[in-house]
matplotlib code that plots the C-alpha trace (Angstrom):
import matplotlib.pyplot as plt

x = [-2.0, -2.5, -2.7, -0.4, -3.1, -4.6, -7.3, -9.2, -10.5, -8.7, -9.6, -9.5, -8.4, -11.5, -10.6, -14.0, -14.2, -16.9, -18.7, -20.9, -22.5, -19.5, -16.8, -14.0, -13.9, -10.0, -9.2, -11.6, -10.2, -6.6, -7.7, -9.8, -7.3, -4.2, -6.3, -9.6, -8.7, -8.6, -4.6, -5.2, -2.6, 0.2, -1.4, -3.7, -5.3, -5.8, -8.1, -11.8, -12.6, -16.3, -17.2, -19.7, -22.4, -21.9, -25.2, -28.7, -30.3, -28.5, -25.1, -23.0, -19.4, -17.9, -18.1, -21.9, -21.8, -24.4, -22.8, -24.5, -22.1, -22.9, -21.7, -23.5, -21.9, -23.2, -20.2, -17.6, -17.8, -16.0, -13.9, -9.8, -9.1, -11.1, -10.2, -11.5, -11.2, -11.3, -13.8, -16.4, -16.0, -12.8, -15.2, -18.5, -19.1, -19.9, -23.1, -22.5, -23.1, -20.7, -18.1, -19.2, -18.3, -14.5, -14.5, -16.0, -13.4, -10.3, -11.1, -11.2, -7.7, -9.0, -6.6, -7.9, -6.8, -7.3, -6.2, -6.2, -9.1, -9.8, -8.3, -11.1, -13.9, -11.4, -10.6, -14.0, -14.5, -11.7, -9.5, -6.6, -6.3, -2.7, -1.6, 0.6, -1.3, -0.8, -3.4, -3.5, -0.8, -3.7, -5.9, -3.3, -3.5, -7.2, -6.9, -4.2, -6.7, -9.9, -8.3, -5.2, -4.4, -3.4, 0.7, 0.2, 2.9, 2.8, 5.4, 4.8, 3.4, 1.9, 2.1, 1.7, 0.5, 1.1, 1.3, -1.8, -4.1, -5.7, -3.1, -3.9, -2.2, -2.6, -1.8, -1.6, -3.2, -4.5, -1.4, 0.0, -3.3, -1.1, 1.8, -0.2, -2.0, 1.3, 2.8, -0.1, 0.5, 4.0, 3.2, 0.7, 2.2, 6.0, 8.5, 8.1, 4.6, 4.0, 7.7, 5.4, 2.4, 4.6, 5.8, 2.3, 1.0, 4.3, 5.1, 7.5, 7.3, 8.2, 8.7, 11.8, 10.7, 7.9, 4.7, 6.5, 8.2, 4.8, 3.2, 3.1, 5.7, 5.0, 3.6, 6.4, 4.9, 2.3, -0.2, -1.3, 0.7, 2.9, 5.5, 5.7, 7.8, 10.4, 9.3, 9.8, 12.8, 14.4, 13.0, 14.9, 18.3, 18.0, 21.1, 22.8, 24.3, 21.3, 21.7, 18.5, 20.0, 21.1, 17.7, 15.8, 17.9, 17.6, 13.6, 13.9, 12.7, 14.4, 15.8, 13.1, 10.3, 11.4, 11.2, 7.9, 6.8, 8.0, 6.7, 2.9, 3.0, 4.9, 4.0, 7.6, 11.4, 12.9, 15.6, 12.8, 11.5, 14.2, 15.2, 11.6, 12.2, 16.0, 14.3, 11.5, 13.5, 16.0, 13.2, 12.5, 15.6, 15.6, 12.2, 13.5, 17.1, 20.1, 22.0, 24.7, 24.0, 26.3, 25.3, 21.5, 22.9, 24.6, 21.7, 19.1, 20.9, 21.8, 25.5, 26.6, 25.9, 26.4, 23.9, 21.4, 21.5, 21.1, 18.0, 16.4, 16.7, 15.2, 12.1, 11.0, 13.0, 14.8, 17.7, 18.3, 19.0, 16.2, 13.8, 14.9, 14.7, 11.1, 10.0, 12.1, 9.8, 10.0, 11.8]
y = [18.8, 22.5, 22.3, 25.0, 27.3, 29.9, 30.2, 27.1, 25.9, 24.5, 21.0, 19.9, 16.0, 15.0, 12.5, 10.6, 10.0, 7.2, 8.1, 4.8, 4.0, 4.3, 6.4, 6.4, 9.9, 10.3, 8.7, 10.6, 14.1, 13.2, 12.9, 16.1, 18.1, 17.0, 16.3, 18.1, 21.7, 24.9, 24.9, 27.0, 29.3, 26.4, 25.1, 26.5, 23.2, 21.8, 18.4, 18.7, 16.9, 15.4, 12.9, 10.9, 8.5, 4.5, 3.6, 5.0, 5.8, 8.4, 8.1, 9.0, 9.1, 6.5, 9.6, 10.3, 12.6, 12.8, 13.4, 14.6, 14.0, 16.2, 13.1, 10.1, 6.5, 7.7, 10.4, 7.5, 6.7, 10.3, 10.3, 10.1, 8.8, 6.9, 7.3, 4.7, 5.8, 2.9, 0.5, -0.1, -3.5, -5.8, -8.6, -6.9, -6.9, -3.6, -3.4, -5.3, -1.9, -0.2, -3.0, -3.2, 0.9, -0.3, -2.5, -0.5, 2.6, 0.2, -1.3, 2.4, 3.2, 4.9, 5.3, 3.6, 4.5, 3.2, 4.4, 1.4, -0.3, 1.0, -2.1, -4.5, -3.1, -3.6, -6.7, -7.6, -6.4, -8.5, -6.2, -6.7, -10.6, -11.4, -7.2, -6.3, -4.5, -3.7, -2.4, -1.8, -4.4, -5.6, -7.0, -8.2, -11.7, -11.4, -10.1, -13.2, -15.2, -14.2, -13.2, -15.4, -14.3, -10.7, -10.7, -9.1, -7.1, -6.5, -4.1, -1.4, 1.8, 2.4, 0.9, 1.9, -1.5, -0.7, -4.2, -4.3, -1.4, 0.8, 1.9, 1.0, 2.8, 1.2, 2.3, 1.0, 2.7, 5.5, 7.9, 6.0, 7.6, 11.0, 9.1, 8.2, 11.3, 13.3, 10.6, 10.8, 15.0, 14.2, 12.0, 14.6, 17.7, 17.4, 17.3, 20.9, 21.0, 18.4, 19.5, 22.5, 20.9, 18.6, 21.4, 23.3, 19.7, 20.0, 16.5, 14.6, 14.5, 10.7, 8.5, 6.0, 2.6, 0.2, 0.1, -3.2, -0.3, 0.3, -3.1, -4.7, -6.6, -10.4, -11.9, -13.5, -16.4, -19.2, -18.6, -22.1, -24.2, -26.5, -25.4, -21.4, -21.9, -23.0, -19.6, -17.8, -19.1, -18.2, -14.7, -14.2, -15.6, -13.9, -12.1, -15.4, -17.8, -20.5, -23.7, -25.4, -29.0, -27.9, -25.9, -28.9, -31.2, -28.6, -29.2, -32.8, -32.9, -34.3, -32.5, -33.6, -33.2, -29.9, -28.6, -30.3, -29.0, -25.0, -24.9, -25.8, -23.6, -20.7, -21.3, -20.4, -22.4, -21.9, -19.5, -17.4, -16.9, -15.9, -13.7, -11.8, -11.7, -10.3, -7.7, -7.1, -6.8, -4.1, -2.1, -1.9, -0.9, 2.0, 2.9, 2.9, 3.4, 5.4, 2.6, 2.7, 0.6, -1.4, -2.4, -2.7, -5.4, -6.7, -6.4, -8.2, -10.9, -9.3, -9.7, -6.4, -3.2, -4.4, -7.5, -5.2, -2.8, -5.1, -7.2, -3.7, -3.2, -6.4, -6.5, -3.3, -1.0, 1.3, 1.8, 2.0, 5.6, 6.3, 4.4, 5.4, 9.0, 8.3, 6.2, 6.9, 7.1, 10.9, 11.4]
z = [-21.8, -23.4, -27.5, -27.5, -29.3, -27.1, -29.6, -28.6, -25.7, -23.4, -23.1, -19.5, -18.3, -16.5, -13.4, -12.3, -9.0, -7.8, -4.9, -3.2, 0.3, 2.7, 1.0, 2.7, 3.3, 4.0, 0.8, -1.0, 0.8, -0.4, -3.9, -3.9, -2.1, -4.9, -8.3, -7.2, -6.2, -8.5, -9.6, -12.8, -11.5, -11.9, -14.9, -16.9, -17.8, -14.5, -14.4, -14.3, -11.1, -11.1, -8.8, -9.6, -8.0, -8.7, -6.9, -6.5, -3.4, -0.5, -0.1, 3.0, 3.8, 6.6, 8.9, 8.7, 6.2, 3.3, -0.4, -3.0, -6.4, -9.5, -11.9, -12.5, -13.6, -17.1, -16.8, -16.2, -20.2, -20.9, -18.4, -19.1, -15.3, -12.7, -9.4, -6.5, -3.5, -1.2, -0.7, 2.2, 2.2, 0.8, -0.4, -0.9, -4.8, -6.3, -8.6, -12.0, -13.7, -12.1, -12.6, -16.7, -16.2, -15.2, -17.8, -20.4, -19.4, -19.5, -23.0, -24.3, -23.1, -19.8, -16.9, -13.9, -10.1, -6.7, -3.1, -0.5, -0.2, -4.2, -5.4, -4.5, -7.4, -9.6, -8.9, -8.6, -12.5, -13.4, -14.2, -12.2, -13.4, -14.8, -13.7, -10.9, -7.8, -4.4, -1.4, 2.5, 3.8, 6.2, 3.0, 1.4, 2.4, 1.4, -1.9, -2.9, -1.3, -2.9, -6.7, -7.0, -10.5, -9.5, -8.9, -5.6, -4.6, -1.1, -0.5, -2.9, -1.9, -4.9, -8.3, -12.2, -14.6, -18.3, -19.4, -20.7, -22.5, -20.5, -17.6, -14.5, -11.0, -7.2, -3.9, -0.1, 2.7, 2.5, 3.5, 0.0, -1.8, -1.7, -2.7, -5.7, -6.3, -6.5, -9.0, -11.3, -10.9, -11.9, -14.9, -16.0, -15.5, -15.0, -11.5, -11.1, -10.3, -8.1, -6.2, -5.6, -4.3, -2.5, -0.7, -0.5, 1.4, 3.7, 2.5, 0.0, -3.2, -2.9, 0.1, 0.0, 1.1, 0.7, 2.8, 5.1, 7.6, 8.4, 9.2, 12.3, 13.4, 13.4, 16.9, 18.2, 20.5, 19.3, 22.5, 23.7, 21.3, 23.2, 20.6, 22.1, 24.7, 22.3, 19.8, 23.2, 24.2, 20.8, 20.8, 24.2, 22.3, 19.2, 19.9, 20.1, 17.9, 17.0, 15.1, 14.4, 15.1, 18.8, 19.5, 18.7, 20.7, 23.7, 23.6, 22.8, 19.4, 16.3, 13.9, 11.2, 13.7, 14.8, 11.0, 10.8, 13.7, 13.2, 10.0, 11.4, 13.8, 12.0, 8.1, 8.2, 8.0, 11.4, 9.2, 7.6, 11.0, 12.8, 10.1, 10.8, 14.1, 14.3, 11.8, 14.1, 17.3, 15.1, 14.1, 17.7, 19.2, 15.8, 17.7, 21.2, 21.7, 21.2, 20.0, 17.4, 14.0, 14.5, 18.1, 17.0, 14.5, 17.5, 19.9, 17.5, 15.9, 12.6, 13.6, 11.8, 10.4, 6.7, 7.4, 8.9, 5.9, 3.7, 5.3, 6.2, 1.9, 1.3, 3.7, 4.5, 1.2, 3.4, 5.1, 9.5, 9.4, 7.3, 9.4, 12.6, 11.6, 10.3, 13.4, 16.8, 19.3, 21.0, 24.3]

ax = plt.figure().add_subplot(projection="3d")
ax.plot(x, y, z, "-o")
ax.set_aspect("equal")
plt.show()
């Protein structure tokens, strides 16, 4: 980002930061600490950090605490990024004149950025129609449901959209905010320096996977539903053999009224399902037991180490090492 000519100023990259009612104050934190503290002594031309206030009135953090921002949402028209961090509530629209700000900052060429929740504003201002994006796996389902012509990806743990002008970078939760931050370091300033922060923050400089290792596992049962016992007898089976045909015949159902029936119940095809819940159940025993691979591909239905690999690669990016070591529960 330096000219190269020590005769001139050194002209900064300013990062915006809005600051509303409710900031999430973890979000905002991760974002300060990464993009918002004093690294001249890495790079002489580190970003000019200013947040700045999207609505009038007193604003305070989702712990209590009262922020006063130096920048106002006049500032947003000169800045080079926009950062969102989070969003107090998914479907709560932000002020028009804050949204026009988005807008006005992505038809100049502006980089726009949101951790988590983040997503939502800009969604709201539009700007997110026909892009891909990704937030918190919990609001997923909402933000596909309330703005259907994002391309949602639900697995990412963060995301860069340049197919449009105006670049525009995503994250999930709020751990995937530093994810984020530290790519956007990288992009800016090279490997190098965001290896050294990396290592400064005691974490990775990237995280292999996608943000499904971390999502709840699927409820397994249907509650009241005269169907559960059947979900419940598969789920104590799964390390057996199953054949849709013979599982509906065991619980007097045909075959057509079985399908009919699993898909109401499950919004799944009894195949889809029981591939979720052989995933889930190997997940668990990575969590909980000593268990070989191969014998956790056994134990949950997988059938072998191979199959498990490659259905761990597919759902949740990663592979069983890799997510045991990330996940066993402590002895």
């Amino acid at each position: 980002m330096n000219s190269g000519n020590e005769n001139k100023p050194v002209k900064r990259h300013r990062i915006a930061v809005a600051i509303y009612n409710g900031l999430l104050g973890f979000e905002y934190s991760v974002a300060r600490e990464i993009l918002g503290r004093d690294r001249t002594e890495l790079v002489p031309d580190w970003y000019e950090f200013l947040p700045c206030r999207v609505e009038r009135g007193r604003l305070f953090s989702n712990h209590g605490l009262e922020i006063r921002p130096t920048g106002k949402l006049e500032d947003l028209a000169r800045a080079d990024t926009i950062l969102i961090p989070g969003w107090r509530e998914t479907l709560d629209r932000p002020a028009e004149n804050f949204l026009e700000a988005l807008r006005a900052a992505n038809a100049r060429g502006a980089r726009l950025i949101s951790i988590c929740t983040g997503a939502f504003p800009l969604a709201h201002a539009g700007l997110l129609d026909h892009r891909a994006a990704t937030t918190h796996w919990l609001h997923i389902d909402s933000l596909k449901r309330s703005f259907p012509k994002i391309q949602v990806e639900e697995d990412a743990l963060y995301l860069h959209d340049n197919s449009k002008p105006g670049q525009i970078s995503t994250s999930a939760g709020c751990a995937a905010g530093l994810d984020l931050c530290l790519a956007i370091v990288r992009e800016d300033f090279g490997l190098s320096i965001a290896n050294t922060l990396a290592r400064r923050m005691v974490a990775p400089v990237h995280r292999d996977g996608g943000q499904a290792q971390y999502a709840e596992a699927p409820a397994g049962g249907a509650g009241d539903d005269p169907f559960g016992p059947v979900l419940d007898w598969l789920i104590g089976h799964l390390d057996q053999p199953l054949v849709v045909d013979s599982v509906a015949r065991r619980f007097g159902f045909s075959l057509r009224t079985f399908q009919r029936r699993f898909k109401e119940v499950t919004a799944l095809s009894p195949h889809q399902w029981l591939i979720r819940q052989r995933i889930a159940k190997a997940r668990e025993l990575l969590e909980s037991s000593d268990g070989s691979i191969e014998q956790v591909a056994t134990r949950s239905g997988l059938g072998s180490a191979a199959n498990l690999r490659k259905h761990l690669a597919q759902h949740l990016g990663t592979t069983p090492r890799a997510y045991r070591s990330a996940f066993r529960a402590e002895p």
